[in-house]
C-alpha positions as CSV (number, residue, x, y, z in Angstrom):
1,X,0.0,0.0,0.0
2,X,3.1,2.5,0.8
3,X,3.9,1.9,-3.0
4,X,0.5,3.0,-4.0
5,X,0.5,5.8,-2.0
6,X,3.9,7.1,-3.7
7,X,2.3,6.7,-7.2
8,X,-1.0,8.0,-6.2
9,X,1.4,11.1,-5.4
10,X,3.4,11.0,-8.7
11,X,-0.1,11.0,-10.1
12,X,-1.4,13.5,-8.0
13,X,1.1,15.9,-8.9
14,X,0.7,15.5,-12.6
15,X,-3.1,15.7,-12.8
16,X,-2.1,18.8,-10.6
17,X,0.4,20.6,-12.8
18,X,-2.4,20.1,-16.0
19,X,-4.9,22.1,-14.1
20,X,-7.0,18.7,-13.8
21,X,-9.2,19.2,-10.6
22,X,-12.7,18.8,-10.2
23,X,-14.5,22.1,-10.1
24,X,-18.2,23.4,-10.8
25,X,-18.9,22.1,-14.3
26,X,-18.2,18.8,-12.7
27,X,-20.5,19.4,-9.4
28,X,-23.1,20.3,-12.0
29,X,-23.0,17.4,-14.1
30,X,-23.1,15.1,-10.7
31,X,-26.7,17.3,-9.4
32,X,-27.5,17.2,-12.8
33,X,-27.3,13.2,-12.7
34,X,-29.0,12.7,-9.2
35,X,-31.7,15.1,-9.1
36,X,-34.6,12.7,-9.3
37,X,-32.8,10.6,-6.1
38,X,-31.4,13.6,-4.5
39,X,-34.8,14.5,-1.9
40,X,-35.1,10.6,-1.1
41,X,-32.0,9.7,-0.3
42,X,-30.2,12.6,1.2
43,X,-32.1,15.5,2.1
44,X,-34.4,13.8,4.0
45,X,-31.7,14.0,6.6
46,X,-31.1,17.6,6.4
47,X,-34.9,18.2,6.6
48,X,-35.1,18.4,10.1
49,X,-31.8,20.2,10.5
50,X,-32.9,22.8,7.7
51,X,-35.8,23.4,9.3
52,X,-34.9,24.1,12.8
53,X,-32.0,26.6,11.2
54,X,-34.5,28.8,9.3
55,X,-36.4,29.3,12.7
56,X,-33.6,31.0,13.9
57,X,-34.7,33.9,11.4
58,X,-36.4,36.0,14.2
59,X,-38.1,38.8,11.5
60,X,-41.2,38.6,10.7
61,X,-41.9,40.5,7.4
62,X,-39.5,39.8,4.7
63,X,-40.0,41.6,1.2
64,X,-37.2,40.4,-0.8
65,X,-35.2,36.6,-0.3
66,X,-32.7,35.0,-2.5
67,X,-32.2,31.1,-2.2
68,X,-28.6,30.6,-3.6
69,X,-28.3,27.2,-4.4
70,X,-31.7,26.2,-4.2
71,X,-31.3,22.8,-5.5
72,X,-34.4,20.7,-5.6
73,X,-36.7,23.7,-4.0
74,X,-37.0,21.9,-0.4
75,X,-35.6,24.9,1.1
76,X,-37.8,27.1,-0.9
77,X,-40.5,25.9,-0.2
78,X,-39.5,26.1,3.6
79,X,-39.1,29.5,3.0
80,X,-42.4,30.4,0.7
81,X,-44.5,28.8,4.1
82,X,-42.6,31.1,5.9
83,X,-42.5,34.1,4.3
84,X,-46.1,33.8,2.2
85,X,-46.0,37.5,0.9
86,X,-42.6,38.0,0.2
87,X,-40.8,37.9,-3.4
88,X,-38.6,34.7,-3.5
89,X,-35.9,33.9,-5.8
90,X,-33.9,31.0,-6.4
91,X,-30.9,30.6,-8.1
92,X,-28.9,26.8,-8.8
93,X,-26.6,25.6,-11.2
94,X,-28.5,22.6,-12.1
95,X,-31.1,22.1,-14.8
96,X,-32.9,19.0,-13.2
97,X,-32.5,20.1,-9.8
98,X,-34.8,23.5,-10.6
99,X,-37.0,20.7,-13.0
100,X,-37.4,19.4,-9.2
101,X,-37.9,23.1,-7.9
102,X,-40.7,23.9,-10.3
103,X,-42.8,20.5,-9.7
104,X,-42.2,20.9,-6.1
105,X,-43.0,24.4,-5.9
106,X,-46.4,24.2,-7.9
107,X,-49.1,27.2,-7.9
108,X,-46.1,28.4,-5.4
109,X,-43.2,28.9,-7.8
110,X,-40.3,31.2,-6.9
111,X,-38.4,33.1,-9.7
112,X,-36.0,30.2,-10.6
113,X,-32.4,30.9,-12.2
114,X,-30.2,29.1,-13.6
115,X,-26.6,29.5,-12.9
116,X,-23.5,29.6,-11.1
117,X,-22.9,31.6,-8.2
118,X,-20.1,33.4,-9.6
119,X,-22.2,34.9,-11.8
120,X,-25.3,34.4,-11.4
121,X,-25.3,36.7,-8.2
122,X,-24.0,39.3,-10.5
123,X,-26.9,39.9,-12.3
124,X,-28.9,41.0,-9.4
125,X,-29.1,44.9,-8.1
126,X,-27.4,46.5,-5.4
127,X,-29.4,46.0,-2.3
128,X,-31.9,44.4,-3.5
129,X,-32.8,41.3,-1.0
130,X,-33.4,41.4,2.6
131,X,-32.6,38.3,3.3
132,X,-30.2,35.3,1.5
133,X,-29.6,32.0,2.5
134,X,-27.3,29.6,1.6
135,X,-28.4,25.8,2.3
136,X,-25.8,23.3,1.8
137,X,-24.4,25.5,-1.1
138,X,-21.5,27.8,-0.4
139,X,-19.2,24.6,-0.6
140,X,-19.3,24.3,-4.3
141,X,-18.6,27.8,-4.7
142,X,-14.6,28.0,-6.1
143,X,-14.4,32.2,-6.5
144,X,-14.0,34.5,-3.2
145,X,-15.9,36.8,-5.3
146,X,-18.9,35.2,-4.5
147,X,-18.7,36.3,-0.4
148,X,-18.5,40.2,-1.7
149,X,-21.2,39.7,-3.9
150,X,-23.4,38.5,-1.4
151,X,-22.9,41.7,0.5
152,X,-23.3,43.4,-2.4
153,X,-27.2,42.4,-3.4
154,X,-28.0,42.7,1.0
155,X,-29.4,46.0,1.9
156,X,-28.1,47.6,5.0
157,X,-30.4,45.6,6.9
158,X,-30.5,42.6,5.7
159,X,-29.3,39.1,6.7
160,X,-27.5,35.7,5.4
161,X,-27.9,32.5,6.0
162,X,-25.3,30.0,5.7
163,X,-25.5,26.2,5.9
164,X,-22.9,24.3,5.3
165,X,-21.0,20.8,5.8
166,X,-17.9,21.3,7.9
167,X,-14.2,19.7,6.6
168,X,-14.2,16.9,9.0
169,X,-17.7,15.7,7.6
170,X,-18.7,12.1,6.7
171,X,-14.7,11.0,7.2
172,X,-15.7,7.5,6.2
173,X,-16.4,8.3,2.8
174,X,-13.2,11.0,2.7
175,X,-11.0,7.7,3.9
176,X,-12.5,5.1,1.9
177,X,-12.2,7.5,-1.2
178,X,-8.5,8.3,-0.1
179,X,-7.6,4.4,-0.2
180,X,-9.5,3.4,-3.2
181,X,-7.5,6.7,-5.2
182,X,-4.2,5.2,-3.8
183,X,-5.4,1.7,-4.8
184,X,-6.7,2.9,-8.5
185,X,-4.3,5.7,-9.1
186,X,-4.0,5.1,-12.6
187,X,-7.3,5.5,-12.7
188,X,-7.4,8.7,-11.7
189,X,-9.1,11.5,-14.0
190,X,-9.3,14.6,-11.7
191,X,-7.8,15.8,-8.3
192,X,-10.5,15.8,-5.5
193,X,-10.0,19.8,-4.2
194,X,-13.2,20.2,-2.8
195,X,-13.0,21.4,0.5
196,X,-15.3,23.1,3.5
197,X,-14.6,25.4,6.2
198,X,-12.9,24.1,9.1
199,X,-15.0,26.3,11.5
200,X,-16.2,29.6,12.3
201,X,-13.4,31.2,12.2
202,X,-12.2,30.2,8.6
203,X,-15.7,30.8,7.6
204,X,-16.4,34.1,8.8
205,X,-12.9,34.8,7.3
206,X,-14.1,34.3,4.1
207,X,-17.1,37.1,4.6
208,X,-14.1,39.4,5.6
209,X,-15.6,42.8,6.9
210,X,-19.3,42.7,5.1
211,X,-21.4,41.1,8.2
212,X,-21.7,41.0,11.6
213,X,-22.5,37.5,13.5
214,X,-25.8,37.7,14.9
215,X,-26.1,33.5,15.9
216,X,-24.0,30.5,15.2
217,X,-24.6,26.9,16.0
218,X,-23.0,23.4,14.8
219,X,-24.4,19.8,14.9
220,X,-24.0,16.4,13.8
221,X,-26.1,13.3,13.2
222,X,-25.2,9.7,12.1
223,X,-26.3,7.6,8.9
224,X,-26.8,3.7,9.5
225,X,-24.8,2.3,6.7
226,X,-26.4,-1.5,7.5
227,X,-29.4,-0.8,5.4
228,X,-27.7,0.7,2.0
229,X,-27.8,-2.3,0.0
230,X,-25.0,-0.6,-1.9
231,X,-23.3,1.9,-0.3
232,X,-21.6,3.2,-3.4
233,X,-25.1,3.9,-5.1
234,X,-26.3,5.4,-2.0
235,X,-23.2,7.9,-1.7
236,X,-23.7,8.8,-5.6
237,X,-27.5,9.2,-6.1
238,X,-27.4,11.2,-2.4
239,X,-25.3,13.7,-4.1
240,X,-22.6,13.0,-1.2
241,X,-20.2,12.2,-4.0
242,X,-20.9,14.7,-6.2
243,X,-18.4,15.4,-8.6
244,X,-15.7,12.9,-6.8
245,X,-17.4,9.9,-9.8
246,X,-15.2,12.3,-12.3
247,X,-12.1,11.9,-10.2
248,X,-12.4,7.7,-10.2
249,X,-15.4,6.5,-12.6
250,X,-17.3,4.9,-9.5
251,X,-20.1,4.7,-12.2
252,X,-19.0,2.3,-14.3
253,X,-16.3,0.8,-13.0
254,X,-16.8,-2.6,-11.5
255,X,-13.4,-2.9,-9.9
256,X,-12.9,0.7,-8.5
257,X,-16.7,0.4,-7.4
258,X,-15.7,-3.2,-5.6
259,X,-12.8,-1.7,-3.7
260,X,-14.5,1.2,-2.3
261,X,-17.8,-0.2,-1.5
262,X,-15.7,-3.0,0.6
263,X,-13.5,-0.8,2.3
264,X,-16.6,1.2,3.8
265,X,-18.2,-1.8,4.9
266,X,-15.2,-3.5,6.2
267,X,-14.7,-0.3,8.2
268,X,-17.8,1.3,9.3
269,X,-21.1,1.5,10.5
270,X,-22.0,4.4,9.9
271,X,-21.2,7.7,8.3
272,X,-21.4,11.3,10.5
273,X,-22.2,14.8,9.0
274,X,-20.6,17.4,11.1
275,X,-22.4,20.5,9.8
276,X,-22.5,24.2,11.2
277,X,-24.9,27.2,10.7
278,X,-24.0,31.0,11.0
279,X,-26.9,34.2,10.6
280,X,-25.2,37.2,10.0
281,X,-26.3,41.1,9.7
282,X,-24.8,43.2,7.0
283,X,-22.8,46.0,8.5
């Protein structure tokens, strides 16, 4: 294995000197892929936690709310029951994740964009929301660009909401993926660069001078891994593997499929998301 390591590193640093790593066009393609399985077999974990985060919003009239990276409308919709008279927007890079938005969303339906963060939030005005969250979303963004845009389109008084997964999330499918590359390393199509705040801190440091924290909060819960039949379906129609199956084709690839579908069963029992929440006022 320490001679599959080295060449995983030789291999590595290739992929990494011809600019191949996995970035947004790839995280598209993944949500693009999964929508239809997306609710079912992933967010109906986040439900509870989504929910319970948006009550933390304490206004009680809201005219003007962005949902940057709206995915599949669940969060939307949260917001829509919550905010019946205000003007909702939602913006995601995914054609048949808004496909999901605009079934789910019915008589209700937001303004639905699509587009990428990095530009999509340019297109909106100065000012113009009172309130934008980010559910699960921010992660995928690549440009710092995005953060001052964000303060950009909040008015003096508005807030943001960020979700997000935290770097030490679901560390059974970070090591199982990290042994199957070294295993498979000639398989290897992309680097895996994708990486989350390790914790307040970093995050906020991101948001640099733009907002003010208001609340924070963090959480985890656990997955049983003893019902997914296959695990390495689960992790790729949940969207948990998003954009990884162009780093190792755990698609089609019987063997590559084989060695990390073993490993996590050989291994675990479960798989924790470690997850944390921040509200912020513009300053």
């Amino acid at each position: 294995m320490n001679f599959d390591v080295i060449k995983f590193n030789f291999k590595a640093a290739s992929l990494y000197l011809l600019g191949r790593e996995i970035g947004t066009s790839d995280f598209q393609r993944s949500y693009n892929l999964l929508a239809s399985s997306y609710d079912d077999e992933w967010y109906k974990y986040l439900d509870v936690v989504t929910t319970e985060i948006l009550a933390e919003i304490d206004d009680q009239k809201l005219d003007y709310i962005l949902d940057a990276g709206c995915g599949s409308g669940t969060t939307t919709l949260k917001l829509r029951k919550n905010y019946p008279d205000a003007h909702i927007v939602g913006l995601d890079f995914s054609k048949k994740m808004l496909i999901q938005a605009r079934q789910k969303l019915g008589d209700n339906k937001a303004l639905l964009f699509r587009d990428r963060l990095e530009s999509g939030l340019k297109k909106f005005k100065d000012g113009q929301f009172d309130l934008i969250v980010c559910a699960w979303s921010l992660g995928y963004a690549r440009n710092k660009e995005v953060y001052k845009e964000l303060a950009r389109i909040l008015n003096q008084n508005g807030k943001l909401l960020i979700m997000t997964n935290k770097h030490d999330t679901l560390k059974a499918v970070q090591h199982s993926l990290k042994y199957t590359m070294c295993r498979h390393w000639n398989k290897l199509q992309k680097l895996p660069l994708h990486k989350f705040p390790k914790d307040k801190k970093s995050l906020l440091a991101k948001l640099q001078n733009d907002f003010q924290e208001v609340k924070y909060g963090e959480g985890s819960f656990s997955i049983d891994l003893s019902d997914k039949q296959n695990i390495v379906d689960w992790l790729l129609n949940s969207g948990i593997l998003a954009g990884y199956e162009f780093v190792l084709d755990l698609r089609r690839d019987k063997m590559t499929r084989k060695t990390c579908e073993d490993y996590i069963k050989s291994n675990y029992k479960e798989v924790i998301h470690n997850y944390m929440w921040v509200l912020l006022h513009k300053k």
